[in-house]
N, C-alpha and C positions, 0 to 999 in steps of 0.2 A: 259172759254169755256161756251157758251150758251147752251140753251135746243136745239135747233134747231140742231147744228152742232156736241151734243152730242146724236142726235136719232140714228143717222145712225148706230155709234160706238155700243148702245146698242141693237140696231136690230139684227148686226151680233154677237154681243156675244152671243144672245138670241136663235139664229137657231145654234151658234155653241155649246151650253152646249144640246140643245134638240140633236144634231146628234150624241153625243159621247153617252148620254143616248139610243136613239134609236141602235147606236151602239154595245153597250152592251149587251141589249135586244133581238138580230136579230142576235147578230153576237158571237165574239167566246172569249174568255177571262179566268179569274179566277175570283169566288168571295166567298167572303166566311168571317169570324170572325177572329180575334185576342183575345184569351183570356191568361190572368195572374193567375196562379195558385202558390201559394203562403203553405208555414206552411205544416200540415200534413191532407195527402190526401186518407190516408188507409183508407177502409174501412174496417166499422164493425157492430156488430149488433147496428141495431136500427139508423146508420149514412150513410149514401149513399153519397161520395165526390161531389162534385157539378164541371163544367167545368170550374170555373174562372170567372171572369169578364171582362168584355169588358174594350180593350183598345188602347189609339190610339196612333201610333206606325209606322215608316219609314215602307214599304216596299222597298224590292230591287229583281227585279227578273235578275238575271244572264244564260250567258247560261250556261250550266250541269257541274256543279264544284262537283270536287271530293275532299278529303280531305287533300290530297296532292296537291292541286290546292288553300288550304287556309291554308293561318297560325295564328296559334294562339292557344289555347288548346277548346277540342270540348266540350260544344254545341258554344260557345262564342269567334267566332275568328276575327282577328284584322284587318288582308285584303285579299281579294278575288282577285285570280290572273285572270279570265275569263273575261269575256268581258259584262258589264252592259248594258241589253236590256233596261229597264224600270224600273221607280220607280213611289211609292204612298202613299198615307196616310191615314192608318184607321180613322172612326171617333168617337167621342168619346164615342160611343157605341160598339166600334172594327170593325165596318163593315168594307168592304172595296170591289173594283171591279176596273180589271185591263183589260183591251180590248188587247189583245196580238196574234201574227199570228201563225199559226198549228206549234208545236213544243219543242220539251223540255225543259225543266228550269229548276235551282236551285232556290230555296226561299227564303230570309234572311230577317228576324225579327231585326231592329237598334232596340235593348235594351243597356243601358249605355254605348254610344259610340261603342260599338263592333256589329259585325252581327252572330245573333244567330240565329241556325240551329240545332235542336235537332235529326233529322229523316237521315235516308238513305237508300238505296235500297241493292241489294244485287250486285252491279257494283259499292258502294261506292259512288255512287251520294248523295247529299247533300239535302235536303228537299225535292226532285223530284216533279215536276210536269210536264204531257203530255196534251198540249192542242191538241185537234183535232177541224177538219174543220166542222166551223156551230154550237159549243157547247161553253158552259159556264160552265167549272170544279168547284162547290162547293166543299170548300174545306178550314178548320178550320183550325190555328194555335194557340199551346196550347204554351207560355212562362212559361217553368214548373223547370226550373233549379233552383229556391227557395224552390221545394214543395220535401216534403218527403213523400217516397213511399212503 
């Protein structure tokens, strides 16, 4: 392939990564950190635990999976029986941002082959998140199942 016959291909890749950014920015999604917390996290005098460090890490967002809708033992379960809207991948900072339509979700963190879900609401939903119309949900995920508390 020539430069010639290869402009056009990277023209439209070029307005198609600026629209999913402008996307983002204008329009309504999740974004937010993945951190790893790790060892012992208690605090004490003179120590203040720090949130982990950034890591990069599957996302899966499903729709509203309860716990009985996963198997496997909690926070770290094997398969999710709902129905897979969207996935992504932090970067190696943990960042991460996912453009998604008004509506609720489950979250799950791929940590060693399994999908971990530490959080739940009081309906036993499963990491919970509600996006609404025209917003961007910030919103942190702590992988804390190694740290002691």
């Amino acid at each position: 392939m020539n430069f010639k016959s290869a402009m056009p291909c990277l023209i439209i890749f070029l307005f198609a990564c600026s629209g999913l950014k402008q996307a983002m920015q204008n329009g309504q999604g999740l974004s937010g950190y993945i951190y790893l917390q790790q060892g012992n996290q208690m605090p004490s005098p003179g120590r203040v635990p720090g949130k982990g460090r950034g890591v990069s890490r599957e996302i899966f967002v499903y729709a509203t999976t309860t716990i009985i809708q996963a198997t496997g033992q909690s926070p770290m379960f094997d398969h999710i029986s709902t129905r897979l809207i969207m996935r992504t991948k932090s970067d190696t900072t943990g960042h991460y941002s996912i453009n998604l339509p008004a509506g609720k979700y489950s979250v799950f963190i791929k940590e060693e082959g399994k999908f971990f879900a530490s959080e739940s609401d009081d309906k036993g939903i499963l990491n919970p998140v509600e996006i609404t119309q025209n917003h961007i949900l910030k919103k942190d995920f702590n992988i804390n199942y190694r740290a002691a508390y």
